[in-house]
N, C-alpha and C positions, 0 to 999 in steps of 0.2 A: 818789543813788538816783533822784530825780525824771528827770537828764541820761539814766542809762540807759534807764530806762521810754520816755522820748521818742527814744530810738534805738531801742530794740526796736520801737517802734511806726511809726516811719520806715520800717525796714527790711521790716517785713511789707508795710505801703504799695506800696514798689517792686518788690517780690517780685509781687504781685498783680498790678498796673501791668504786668511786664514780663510777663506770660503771654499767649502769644497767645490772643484771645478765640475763634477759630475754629478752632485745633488740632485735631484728630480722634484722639482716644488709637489707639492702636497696635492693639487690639484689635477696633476697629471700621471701620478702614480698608478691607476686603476686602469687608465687606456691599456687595450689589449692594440698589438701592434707598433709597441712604441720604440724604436731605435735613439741610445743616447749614440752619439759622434761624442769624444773629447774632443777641445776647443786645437791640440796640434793634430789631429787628424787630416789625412792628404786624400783628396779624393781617387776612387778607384778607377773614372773612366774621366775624359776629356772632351765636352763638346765644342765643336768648332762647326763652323756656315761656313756651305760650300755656294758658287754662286753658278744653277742650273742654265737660266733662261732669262733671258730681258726681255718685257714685254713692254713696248708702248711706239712712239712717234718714230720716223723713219725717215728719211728723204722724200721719198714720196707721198710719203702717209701723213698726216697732222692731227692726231687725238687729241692732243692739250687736254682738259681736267676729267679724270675718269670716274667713273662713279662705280655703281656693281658690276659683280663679276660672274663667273663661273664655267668649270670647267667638266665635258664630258668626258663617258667613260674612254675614250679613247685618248684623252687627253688634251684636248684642244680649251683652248685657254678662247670666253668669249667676254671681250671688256666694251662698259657702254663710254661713249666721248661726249664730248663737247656739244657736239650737235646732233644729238639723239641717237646718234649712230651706232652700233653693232660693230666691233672689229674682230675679227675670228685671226687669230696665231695656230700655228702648230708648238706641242709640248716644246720643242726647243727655240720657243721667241720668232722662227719666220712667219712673217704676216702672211695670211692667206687671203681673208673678200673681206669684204663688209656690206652692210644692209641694213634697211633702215635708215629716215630720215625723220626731218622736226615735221611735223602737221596733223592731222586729225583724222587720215584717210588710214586705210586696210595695212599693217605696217608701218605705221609711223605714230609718232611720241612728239607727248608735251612735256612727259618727263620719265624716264625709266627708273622706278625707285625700287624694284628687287628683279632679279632673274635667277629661276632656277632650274635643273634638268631634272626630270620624272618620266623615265617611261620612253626615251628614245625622242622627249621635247625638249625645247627650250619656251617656258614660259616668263615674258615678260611684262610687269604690272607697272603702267602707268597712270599713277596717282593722278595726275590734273584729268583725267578722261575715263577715270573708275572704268578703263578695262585692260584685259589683260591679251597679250597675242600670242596665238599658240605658235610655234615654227617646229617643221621637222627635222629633225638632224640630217637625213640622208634621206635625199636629199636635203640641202638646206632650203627650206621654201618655209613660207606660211602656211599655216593647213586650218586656221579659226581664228577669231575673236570675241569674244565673249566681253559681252557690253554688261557690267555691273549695277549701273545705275538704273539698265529698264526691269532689273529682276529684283526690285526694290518691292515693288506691287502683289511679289508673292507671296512676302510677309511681313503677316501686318503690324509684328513688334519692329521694323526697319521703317515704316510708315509714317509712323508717332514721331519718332524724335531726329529724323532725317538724320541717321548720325555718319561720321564720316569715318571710310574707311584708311584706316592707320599702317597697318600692314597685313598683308594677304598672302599667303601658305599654302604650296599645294602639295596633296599628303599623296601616298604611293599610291592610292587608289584611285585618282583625278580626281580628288572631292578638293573643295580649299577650306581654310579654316581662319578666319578672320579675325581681326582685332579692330572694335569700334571706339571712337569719338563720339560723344552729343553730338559736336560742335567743332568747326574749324577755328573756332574762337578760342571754347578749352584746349587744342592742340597748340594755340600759339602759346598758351600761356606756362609749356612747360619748356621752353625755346628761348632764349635770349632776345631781347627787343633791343633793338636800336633809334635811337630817338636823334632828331638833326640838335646841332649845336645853334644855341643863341645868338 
């Protein structure tokens, strides 16, 4: 038994041994672009992470769980917290203000599910309140809000199927460009459910 085991394992040996290491299977022969590497090949260049800026909770400050981000052309790094909050950094991690708070009023969230800059704004889309608030960079202030759910009425295929708005894009030109749900129902259902124990 031992004899065979040591032939089987010979045999797989040479098997490997004989395969050319630089074969190009049959199927990849025709790609235009195609670079073989041999298998002792050293790479030419070395990436390493370097570590720029820290961004988050401070002594004074308490973000705790962060959610979307985003940063203008200047560099300022704006992340949303815990509590509905806005926290503006500078490019190298020092806190600067914040703004915003939880509630339903001019500036304020029930939930901040994307923020992006276009145009010298920062638009922020709060999914539970289907609207989005406009702020300006420079100043930082509010400057709109635009209520989603009353521009439902202008057309009439969003009328039919009351569908829910999933995520919401706004393109270089202030136009936004949407993605709908029927149903808050069909959204749970591609979401993990958690169900209580017996």
């Amino acid at each position: 038994m031992k004899k065979l085991s040591l032939l089987f394992l010979l045999f797989m040996l040479w098997g490997c041994s004989a395969h050319k290491p630089n074969q190009i299977p049959k199927q990849f022969r025709k790609l235009k672009n195609l670079t073989v590497y041999p298998v002792n090949a050293k790479p030419k260049d070395t990436i390493s992470f370097k570590k720029n800026a820290v961004y988050g909770s401070t002594k004074n400050i308490l973000i705790g769980q962060t959610g979307p981000f985003a940063v203008d052309s200047s560099g300022r790094v704006f992340i949303s917290g815990q509590q509905n909050t806005i926290y503006v950094f500078k490019p190298n991690g020092q806190y600067l203000t914040h703004f915003g708070r939880k509630g339903k009023g001019p500036g304020e969230f029930l939930s901040i599910f994307n923020m992006q800059i276009r145009s010298n704004h920062l638009y922020v889309y709060d999914e539970n309140q289907l609207k989005e608030s406009v702020f300006r960079l420079h100043p930082l202030a509010l400057e709109n809000t635009v209520v989603l759910a009353t521009n439902r009425d202008k057309f009439p295929a969003l009328k039919k199927t009351f569908p829910f708005i999933e995520k919401l894009y706004v393109r270089n030109n202030n136009t936004y460009l949407a993605e709908f749900l029927s149903s808050v129902i069909s959204r749970n259902m591609h979401s993990p459910q958690k169900y209580p124990k017996k």
